[in-house]
C-alpha positions, -999 to +999 in steps of 0.1 A: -753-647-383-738-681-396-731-706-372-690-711-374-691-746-371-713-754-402-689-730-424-667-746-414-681-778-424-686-768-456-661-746-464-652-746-503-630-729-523-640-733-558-669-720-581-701-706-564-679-705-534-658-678-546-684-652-546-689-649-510-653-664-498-644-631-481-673-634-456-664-668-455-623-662-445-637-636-420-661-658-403-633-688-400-604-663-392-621-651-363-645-680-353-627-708-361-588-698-377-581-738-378-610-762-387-623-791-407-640-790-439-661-819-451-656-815-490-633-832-512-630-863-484-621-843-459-593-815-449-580-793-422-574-756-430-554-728-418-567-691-422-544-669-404-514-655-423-486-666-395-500-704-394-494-705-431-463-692-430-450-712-407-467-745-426-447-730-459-417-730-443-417-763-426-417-788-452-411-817-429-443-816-414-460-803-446-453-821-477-468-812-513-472-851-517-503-861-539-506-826-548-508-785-538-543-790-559-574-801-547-588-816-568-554-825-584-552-812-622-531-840-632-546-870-624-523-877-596-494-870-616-465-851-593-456-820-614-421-808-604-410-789-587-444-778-570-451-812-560-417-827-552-403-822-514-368-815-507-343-827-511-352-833-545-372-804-549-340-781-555-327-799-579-358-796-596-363-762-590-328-749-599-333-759-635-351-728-651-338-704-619-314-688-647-344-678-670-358-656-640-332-640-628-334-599-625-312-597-656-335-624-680-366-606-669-353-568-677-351-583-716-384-592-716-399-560-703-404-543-740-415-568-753-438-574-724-450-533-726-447-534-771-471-565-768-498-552-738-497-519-759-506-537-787-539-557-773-545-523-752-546-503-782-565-529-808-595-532-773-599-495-773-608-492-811-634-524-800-660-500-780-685-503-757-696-541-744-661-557-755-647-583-733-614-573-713-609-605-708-613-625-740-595-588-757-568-583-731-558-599-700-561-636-716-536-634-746-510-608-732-493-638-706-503-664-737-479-647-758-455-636-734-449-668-717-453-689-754-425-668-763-407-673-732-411-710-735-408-713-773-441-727-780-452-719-821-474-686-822-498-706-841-509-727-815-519-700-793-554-697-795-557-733-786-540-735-751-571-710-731-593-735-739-570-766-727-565-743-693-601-736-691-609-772-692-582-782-670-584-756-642-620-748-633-642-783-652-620-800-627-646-800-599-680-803-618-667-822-650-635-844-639-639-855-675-634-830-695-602-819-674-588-850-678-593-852-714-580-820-720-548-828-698-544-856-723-546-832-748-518-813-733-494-842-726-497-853-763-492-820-772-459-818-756-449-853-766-448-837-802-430-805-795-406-826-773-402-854-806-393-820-827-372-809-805-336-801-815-309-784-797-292-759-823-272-747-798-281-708-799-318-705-786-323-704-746-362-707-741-375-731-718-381-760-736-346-756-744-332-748-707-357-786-701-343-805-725-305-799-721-313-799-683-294-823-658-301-839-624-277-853-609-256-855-639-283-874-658-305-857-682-347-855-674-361-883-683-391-881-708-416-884-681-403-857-663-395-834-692-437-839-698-445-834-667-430-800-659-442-786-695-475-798-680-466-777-650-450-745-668-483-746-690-507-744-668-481-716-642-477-693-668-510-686-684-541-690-661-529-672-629-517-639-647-548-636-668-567-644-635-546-617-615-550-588-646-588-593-647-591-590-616-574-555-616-595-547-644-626-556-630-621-534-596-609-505-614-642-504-641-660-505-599-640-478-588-639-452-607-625-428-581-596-457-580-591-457-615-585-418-622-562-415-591-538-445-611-544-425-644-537-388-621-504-408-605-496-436-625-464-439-602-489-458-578-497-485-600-470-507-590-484-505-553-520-507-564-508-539-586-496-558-554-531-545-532-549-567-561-524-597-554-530-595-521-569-592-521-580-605-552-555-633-555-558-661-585-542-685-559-567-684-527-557-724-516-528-747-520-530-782-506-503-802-483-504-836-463-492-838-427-466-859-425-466-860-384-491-854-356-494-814-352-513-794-330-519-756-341-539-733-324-552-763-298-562-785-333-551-820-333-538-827-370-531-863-374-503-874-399-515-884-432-547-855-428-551-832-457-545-796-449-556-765-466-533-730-469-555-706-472-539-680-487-566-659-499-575-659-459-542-651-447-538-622-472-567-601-454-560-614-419-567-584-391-533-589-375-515-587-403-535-556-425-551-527-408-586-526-423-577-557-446-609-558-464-605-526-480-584-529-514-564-496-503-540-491-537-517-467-517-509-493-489-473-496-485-466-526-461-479-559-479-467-589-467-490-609-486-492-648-493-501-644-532-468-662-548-465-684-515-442-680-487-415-710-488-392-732-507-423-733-532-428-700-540-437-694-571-410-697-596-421-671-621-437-641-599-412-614-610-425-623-645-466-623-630-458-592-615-444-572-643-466-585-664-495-575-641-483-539-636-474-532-674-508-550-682-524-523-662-504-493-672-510-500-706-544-504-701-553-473-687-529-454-713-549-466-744-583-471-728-611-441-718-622-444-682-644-474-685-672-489-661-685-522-662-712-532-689-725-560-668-722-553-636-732-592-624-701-605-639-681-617-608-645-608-594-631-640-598-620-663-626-606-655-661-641-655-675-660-622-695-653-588-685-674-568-706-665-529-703-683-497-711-662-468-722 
């Protein structure tokens, strides 16, 4: 058995880390459900789903300030609204609220299915050893959210390589992510110089750039840095979160024909991957006070870890929480966030996620994976066998 304390140590949350991070939650949860990592200069974390709750929800002990990523993928940069604390925050946040409303998203949901059956249909004819990912799970939110934002089609196939670079080089080669943020800044400060408002289109770079605060309009820097923000939102978590369905369903077949026997279920099963299997496992805050939880002295101006992808398979929140069950039917989980900075755009992940999949197994045989090393995590290859 692993001694607590030296997990706890060394807990990480990012690359080789991943592959046994369950274990990992389970030790801390149970052993030690508020402790100290080492890494990154130092943080406290929080691993049961009622402490992070509570941390989400009280923003005046918890602030977002640098960042809610460690490392930071913007060089320090605060990207709003995810890293702005009220009272600005709202402001912030209410800007693209219209564009995700109930009523915005029901428009996009045949375009959403006419595209995902599309890419489902075109992977099918590919056979044996093609890449879900690469086919499927990457370029359905890249066009859907390009769309939605009103980014030209033909600089798609650019942008998975800018949040490949930015998102997971960040740790091992700081470098390259920061080049490839500058790439992404200057490509904004082009769209945003060819901008014009004709008056009739309402995508985001439009709802941005005729956006007030406080009567004023966003200033360049702002307008940059939430493009930054929206970039990065809308295209690495959804791919993350339909692989990841993907990849369980090619490992359980009995799974897989029981969503093709009752495809009624996938909407449930969709939100068991969420909550197991989340692309979000972390987000960062700084105490802004001394705290003590669970006996723990948090000083203010410490670094503390939300550990979502704990808190999503805590014991007293999920009965048998390490079993992905796709029928369960209570599922409070912590995937979009639990506070004022929930995410912005899960309607849109979520339908997204659960069209992603019904398509999927509409066009595509039962499949099983063709290399079975390839890991759960990540928006990297997932070769299948049909």
């Amino acid at each position: 058995m692993k001694d607590v304390n030296e997990v706890a140590r060394n807990f990480d949350f990012h690359g080789e880390a991943l592959d046994e991070i369950f274990d990992t939650y389970s030790t801390l949860r149970n052993g030690c459900p508020v402790g100290r990592s080492e890494n990154y200069g130092g943080f406290w974390f929080l691993t049961k789903s009622d402490d992070i709750f509570a941390a989400e929800q009280d923003p005046e002990a918890f602030s977002v300030y640098p960042s809610m990523m460690v490392p930071s993928v913007s060089e320090g940069i605060q990207l709003p609204p995810i890293d702005i604390d009220p009272p600005e925050h709202t402001a912030y946040r209410r800007i693209l609220l219209p564009l995700f409303t109930p009523q915005e998203l029901k428009k996009l949901e045949q375009p959403i299915r006419d595209t995902a059956r599309k890419l489902a249909e075109d992977f099918a004819k590919e056979g044996t050893g093609a890449d879900a990912s690469y086919h499927y799970s990457r370029p359905l939110p890249t066009i859907i959210f390009s769309r939605l934002a009103g980014y030209p089609e033909k600089d798609w196939p650019k942008f998975d390589k800018w949040v490949d670079d930015i998102i997971y080089e960040r740790v091992e080669k700081p470098e390259v992510a920061n080049q490839a943020s500058k790439d992404v800044f200057s490509y904004f400060e082009n769209l945003l110089d060819n901008w014009k408002d004709n008056g009739e289109s309402a995508n985001l770079m439009d709802y941005l750039c005729r956006a007030k605060i406080d009567g004023r309009p966003l200033t360049r820097d702002e307008l940059l840095r939430y493009c930054y923000l929206l970039f990065l939102a809308g295209l690495d978590t959804t791919a993350w979160s339909i692989r990841a369905g993907l990849w369980y369903l090619a490992n359980n077949p009995e799974d897989q024909q029981k969503l093709r026997d009752n495809p009624e279920l996938i909407p449930l099963a969709c939100e068991e991957f969420l909550r197991t299997l989340s692309p979000v496992q972390v987000m960062a805050r700084t105490c802004l006070k001394d705290t003590v939880i669970r006996g723990q002295d948090i000083k203010a101006g410490e670094r503390v870890m939300l550990v979502f992808g704990a808190g999503n398979r805590d014991e007293e929140i999920f009965p048998n929480p390490d079993k992905i069950d796709i029928e369960r039917q209570e599922n409070r989980h912590l995937a979009f966030g639990g506070g004022i900075h929930r995410c912005l755009g899960s309607n849109l992940g979520r339908r997204e996620l659960v069209v992603g999949i019904e398509e999927f197994l509409r066009a595509v045989p039962q499949f099983k994976p063709a290399d079975p090393s390839e890991k759960w995590h990540g928006v990297g290859p997932l070769k299948l066998a049909f």
